[in-house]
C-alpha positions as CSV (number, residue, x, y, z in Angstrom):
1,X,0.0,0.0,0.0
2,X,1.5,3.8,-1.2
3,X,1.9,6.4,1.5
4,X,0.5,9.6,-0.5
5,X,2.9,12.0,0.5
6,X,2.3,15.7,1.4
7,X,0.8,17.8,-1.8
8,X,1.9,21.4,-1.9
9,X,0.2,21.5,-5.8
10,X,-1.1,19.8,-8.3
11,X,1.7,20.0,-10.6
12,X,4.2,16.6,-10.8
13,X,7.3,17.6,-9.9
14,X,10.4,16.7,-11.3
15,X,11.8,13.2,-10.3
16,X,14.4,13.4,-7.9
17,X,14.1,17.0,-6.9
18,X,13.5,18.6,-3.7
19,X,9.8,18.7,-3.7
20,X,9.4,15.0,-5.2
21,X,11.9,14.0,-2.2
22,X,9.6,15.6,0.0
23,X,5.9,14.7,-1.2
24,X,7.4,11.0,-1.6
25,X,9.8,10.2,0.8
26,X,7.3,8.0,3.0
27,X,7.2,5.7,-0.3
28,X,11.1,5.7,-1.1
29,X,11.8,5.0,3.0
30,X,9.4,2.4,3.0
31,X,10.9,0.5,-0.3
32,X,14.5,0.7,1.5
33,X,13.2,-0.8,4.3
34,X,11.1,-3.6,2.6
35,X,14.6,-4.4,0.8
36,X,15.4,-5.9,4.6
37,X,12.4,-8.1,4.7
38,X,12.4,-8.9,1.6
39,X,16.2,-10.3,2.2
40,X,14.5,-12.3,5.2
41,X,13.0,-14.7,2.2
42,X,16.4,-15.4,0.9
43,X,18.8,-18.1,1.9
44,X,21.8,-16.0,1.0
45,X,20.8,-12.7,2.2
46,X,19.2,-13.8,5.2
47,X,21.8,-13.4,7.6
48,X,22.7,-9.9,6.3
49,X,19.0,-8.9,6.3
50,X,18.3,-10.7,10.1
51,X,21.1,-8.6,11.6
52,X,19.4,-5.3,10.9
53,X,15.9,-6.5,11.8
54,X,16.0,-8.3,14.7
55,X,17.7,-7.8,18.0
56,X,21.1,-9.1,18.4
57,X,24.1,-9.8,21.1
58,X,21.5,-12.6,23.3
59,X,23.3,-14.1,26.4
60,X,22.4,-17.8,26.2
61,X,21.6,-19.1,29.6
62,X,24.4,-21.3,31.3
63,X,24.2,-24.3,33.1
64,X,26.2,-26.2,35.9
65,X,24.5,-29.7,35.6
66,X,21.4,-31.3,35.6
67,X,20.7,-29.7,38.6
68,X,21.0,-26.1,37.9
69,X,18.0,-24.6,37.0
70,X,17.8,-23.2,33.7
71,X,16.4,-19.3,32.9
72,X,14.3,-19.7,30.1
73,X,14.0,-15.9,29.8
74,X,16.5,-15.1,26.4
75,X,19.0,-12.0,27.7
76,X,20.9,-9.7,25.6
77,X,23.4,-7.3,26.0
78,X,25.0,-4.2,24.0
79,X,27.1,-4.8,20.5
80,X,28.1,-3.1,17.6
81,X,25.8,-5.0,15.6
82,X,23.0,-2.3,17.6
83,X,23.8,-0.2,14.8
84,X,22.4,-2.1,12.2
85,X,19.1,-2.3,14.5
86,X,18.9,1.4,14.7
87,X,19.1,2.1,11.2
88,X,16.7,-0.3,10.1
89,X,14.1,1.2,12.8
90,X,15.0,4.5,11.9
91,X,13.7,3.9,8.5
92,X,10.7,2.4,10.5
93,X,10.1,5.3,12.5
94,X,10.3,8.0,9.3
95,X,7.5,5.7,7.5
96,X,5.4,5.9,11.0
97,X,6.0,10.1,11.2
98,X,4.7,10.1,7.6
99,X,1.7,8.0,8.7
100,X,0.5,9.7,11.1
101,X,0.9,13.3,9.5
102,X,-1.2,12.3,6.6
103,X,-3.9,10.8,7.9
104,X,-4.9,12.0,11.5
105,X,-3.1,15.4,12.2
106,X,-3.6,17.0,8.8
107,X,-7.2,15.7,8.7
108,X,-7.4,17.1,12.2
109,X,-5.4,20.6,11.2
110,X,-7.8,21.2,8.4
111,X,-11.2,21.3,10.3
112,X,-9.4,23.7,13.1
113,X,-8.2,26.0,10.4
114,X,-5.0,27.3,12.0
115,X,-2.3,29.5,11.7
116,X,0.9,28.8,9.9
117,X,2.2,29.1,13.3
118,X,0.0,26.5,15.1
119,X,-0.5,24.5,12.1
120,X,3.6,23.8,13.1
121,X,3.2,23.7,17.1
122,X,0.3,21.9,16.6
123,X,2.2,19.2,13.9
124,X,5.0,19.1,16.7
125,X,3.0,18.2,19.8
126,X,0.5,15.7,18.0
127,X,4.2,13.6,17.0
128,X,5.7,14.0,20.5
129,X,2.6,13.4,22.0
130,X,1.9,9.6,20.4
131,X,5.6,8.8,20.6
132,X,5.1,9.9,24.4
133,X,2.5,8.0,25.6
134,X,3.8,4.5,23.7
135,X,7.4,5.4,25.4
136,X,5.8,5.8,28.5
137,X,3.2,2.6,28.8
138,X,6.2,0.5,27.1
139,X,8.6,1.5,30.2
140,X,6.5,1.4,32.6
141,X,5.6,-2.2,31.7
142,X,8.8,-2.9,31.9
143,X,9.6,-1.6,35.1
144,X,6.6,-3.0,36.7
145,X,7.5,-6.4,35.2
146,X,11.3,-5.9,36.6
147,X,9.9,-4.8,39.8
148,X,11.9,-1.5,40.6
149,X,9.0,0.3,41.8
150,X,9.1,-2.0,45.2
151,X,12.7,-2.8,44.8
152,X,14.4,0.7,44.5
153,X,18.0,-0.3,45.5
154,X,17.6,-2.5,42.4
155,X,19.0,0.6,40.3
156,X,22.1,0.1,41.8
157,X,22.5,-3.2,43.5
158,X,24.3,-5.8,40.7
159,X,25.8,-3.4,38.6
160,X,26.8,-3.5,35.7
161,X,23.8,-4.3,34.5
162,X,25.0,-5.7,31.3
163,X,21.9,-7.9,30.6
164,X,18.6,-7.0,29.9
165,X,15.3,-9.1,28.6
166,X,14.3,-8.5,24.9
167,X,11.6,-5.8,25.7
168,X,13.8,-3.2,27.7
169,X,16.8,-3.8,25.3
170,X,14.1,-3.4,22.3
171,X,13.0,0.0,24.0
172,X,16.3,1.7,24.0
173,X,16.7,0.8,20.4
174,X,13.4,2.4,19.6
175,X,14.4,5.6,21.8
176,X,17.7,5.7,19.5
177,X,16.1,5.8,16.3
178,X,13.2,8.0,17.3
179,X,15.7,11.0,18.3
180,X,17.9,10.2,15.7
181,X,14.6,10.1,12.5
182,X,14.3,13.8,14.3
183,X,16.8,15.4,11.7
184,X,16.0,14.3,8.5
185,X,12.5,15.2,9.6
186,X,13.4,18.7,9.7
187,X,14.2,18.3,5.5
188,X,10.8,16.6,4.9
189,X,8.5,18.5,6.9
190,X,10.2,21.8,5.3
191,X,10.1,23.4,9.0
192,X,11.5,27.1,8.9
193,X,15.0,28.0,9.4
194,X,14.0,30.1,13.0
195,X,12.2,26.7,14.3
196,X,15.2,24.3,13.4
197,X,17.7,25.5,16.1
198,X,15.5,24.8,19.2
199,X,14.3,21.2,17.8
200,X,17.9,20.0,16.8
201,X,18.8,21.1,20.4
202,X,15.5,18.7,21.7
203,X,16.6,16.1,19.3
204,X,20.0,15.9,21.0
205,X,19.5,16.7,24.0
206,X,17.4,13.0,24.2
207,X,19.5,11.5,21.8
208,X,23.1,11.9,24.1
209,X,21.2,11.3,27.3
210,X,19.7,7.8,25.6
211,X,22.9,7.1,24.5
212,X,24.5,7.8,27.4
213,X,22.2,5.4,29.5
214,X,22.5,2.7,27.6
215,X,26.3,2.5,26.4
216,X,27.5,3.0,30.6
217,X,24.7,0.2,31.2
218,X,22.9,3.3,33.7
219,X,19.7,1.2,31.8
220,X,17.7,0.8,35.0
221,X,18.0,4.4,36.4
222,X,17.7,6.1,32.9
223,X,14.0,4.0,32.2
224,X,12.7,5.3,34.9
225,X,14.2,8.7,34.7
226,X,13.0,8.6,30.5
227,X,9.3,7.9,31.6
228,X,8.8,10.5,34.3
229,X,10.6,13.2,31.9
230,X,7.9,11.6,29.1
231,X,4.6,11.6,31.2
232,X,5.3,15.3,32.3
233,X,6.1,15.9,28.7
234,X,3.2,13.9,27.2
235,X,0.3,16.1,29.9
236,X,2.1,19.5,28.2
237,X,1.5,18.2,24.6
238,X,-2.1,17.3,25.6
239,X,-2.8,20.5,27.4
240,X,-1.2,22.4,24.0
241,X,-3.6,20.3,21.6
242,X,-6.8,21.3,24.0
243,X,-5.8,24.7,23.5
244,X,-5.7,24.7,20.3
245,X,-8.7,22.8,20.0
246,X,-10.7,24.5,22.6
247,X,-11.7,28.2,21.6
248,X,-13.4,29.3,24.5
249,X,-10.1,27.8,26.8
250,X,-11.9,26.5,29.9
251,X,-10.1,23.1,29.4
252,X,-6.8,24.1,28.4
253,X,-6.5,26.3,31.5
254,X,-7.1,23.0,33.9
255,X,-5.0,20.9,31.2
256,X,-1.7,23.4,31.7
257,X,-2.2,23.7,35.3
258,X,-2.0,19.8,35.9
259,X,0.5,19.8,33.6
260,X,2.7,23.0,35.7
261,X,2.1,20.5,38.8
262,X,3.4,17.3,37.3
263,X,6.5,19.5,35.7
264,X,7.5,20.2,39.1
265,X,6.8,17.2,40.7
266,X,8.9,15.2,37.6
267,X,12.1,17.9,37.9
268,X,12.2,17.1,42.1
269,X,11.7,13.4,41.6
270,X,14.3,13.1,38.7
271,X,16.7,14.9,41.3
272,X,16.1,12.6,44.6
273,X,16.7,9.6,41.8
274,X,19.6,10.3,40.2
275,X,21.2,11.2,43.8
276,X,20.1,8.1,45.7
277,X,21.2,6.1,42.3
278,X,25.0,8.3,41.3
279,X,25.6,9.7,45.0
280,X,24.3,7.1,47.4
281,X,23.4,3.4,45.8
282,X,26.6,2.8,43.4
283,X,29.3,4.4,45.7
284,X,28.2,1.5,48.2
285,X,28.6,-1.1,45.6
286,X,31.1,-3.7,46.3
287,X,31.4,-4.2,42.4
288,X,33.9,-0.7,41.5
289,X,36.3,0.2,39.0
290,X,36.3,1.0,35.3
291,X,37.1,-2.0,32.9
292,X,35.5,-0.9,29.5
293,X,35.0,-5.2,28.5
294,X,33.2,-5.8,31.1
295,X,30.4,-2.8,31.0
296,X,32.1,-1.1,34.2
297,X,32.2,2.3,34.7
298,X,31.4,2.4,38.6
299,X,34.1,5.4,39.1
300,X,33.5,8.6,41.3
301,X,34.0,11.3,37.9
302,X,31.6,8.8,35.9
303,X,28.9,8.7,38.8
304,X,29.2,12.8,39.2
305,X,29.6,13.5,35.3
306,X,26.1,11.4,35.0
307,X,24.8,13.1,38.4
308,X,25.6,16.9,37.5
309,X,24.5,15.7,33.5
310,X,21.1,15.2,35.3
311,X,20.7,17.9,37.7
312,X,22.1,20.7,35.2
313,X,19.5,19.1,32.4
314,X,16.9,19.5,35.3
315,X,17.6,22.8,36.3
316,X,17.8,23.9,32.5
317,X,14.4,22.9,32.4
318,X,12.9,24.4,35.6
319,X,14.8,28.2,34.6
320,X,12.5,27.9,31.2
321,X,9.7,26.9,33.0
322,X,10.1,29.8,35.3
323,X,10.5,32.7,32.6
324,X,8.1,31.5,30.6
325,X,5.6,31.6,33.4
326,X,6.8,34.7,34.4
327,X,6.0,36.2,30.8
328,X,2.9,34.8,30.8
329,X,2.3,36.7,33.8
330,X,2.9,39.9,32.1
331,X,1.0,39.3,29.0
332,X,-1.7,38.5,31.2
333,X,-1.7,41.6,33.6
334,X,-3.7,45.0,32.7
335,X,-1.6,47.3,31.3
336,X,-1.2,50.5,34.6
337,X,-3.8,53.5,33.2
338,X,-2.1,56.5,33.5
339,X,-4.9,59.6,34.3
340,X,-3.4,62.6,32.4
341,X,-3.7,65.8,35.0
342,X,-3.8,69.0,33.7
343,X,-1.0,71.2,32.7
344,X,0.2,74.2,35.3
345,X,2.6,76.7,34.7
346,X,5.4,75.5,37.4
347,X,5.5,78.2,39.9
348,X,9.1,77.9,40.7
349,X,9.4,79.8,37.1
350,X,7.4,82.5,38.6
351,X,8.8,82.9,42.0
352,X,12.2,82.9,40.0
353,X,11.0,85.8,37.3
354,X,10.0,87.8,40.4
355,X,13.1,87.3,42.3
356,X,15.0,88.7,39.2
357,X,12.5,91.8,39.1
358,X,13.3,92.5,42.4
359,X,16.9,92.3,42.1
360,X,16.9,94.7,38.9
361,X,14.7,97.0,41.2
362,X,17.2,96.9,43.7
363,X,19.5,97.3,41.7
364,X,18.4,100.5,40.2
365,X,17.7,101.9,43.8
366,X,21.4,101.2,45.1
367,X,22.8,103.4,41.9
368,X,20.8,106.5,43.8
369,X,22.2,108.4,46.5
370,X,20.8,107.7,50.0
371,X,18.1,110.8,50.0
372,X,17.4,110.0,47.0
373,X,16.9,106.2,47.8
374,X,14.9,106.5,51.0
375,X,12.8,108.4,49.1
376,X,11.9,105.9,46.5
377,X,11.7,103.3,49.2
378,X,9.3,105.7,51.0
379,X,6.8,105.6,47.7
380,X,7.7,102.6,47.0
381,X,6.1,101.4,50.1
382,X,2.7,103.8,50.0
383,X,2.3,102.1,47.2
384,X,1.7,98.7,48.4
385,X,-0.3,99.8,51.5
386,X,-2.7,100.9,48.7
């Protein structure tokens, strides 16, 4: 089945120029990326093809005897051949962006009838918001099913954690190629040059602190600090699309409010975390040193690069959060009405033309002699008693 790309007219364009990359790239990802399953189906390919499809680098389970019981529960750990997985669900992840433009946002955009503006904000949340809330209910099935919700010194007890089961290895594969799909994104969805700056910045922001989690096997304490930073993320996407949805803006109001709360309460919790996790848990572990083969990097600059990597990413985000509340405050205040008096003519200018009368007056009485003065002081005063 053909994705129908994004129309800007209804002129063809030329074959492989800009705008026929863009109203057609859905279709020419999607044909790559059939190539691999299509190699699946033959014998010679098949290896090549299975390496970028399916997840590689499984543990098989060891056994001591007859006796020793056996974990049927396949493990895997991290390999180079993770790069082959990444690219292939990259491709994955460009076909699903181009899915779900085409037939629920822009059907959705055209009914509201927005700006340029929110037509883009609006494009934005609806991606982040879907990729949010499957991130979220994926990890948090996973850490329910691993248990560290009850077990909390889990995080740190056993490290490294080299091995993980096939859906939490799965998710950070997903995460990789998610954040990495961000940047050709920018080329198809033709977003303007004053817009790209802030979303490469999101894009790798997630994409080094993914990374990061996964490559120092931090795996345990970075899915649980990925889906508290993704619920609080996902509640201020949904309380952006109710705004622009709702005109008379009774629910956004309530929507960005719970939103404000749960930003707060994710930024403290991500804090108390990473300390009990990089401060308290793995400088008690039995298990330190740094030995690259074996997926160790329990050392005191590793556990404070990853602590401070946390806390100045946290408090990055609060400052924003802050001034952009605070400007909302002013747009929202009455502007001061300033009530125009009436104009006076400033009496120090009189009192100071008068003073300079008097002195000439005096002046002209001090050339006189004294008869001559007393008497013009003498009128001079009859005068003002009448």
């Amino acid at each position: 089945m053909a994705i129908k790309g994004r129309k800007s007219s209804s002129k063809n364009p030329p074959i492989f120029s800009h705008e026929f990359v863009i109203q057609n790239h859905a279709d020419i990802v999607s044909c790559v990326a059939m190539l691999f399953v299509v190699g699946l189906m033959i014998q010679v390919t098949s290896p090549f093809a299975y390496m970028f499809i399916a997840v590689q680098h499984n543990v098989s389970p060891e056994t001591e005897g007859d006796s020793a019981a056996v974990d049927s529960v396949t493990r895997y750990t991290y390999g180079w051949k993770d790069f082959c997985a990444v690219f292939f669900y990259f491709l994955i992840c460009i076909v699903t962006h181009a899915i779900i433009q085409e037939y629920i946002l822009d059907k959705i955009s055209r009914k509201l009838h927005l700006s340029k503006v929110k037509h883009s904000k609006f494009n934005e949340s609806g991606q982040l918001l879907v990729f949010y809330v499957m991130s979220v209910l994926w990890g948090g099935d996973v850490i329910f099913k691993e248990n560290y919700i009850m077990n909390i010194s889990s995080l740190w007890e056993g490290y490294p954690h080299t091995e993980m089961v096939f859906m939490f290895k799965f998710f950070f594969i997903i995460q990789l190629a998610y954040w990495l799909h961000c940047y050709p994104e920018l080329y198809f969805q033709k977003i303007k040059r004053e817009e790209m700056p802030a979303r490469i910045r999101y894009a790798t922001v997630g994409l080094m602190y993914v990374a990061a989690a996964y490559l120092l096997n931090f795996n345990r304490v970075g899915i649980c600090l990925l889906v508290l930073h993704y619920t609080s993320e996902a509640l201020f996407h949904v309380a952006r699309i109710i705004d622009f949805i709702d005109k008379e803006e009774k629910g956004s109001k309530a929507g960005y409010m719970a939103s404000n709360v749960v930003f707060v309460l994710t930024r403290l919790g991500s804090i108390i975390l990473s300390v009990l996790t990089f401060w308290y848990g793995l400088s008690l572990s039995e298990n330190q040193g740094f030995s690259a083969a074996a997926g160790n990097f329990n050392i005191p600059a590793v556990r404070l690069a990853a602590l401070v990597a946390v806390c100045l990413l946290q408090a990055y985000l609060m400052f924003h959060f802050i001034t952009d509340q605070l400007r909302q405050l002013r747009e929202q205040s009455p502007p001061a009405q300033t009530r125009k008096l009436p104009t006076k003519k400033p009496l120090g200018k009189k009192k100071k033309d008068d003073s300079k009368r008097g002195n000439a007056v005096d002046e002209d009485v001090n050339e006189l002699t004294e008869v001559d003065q007393n008497t013009k002081k003498n009128l001079k005063n009859k005068a003002k008693t009448k």
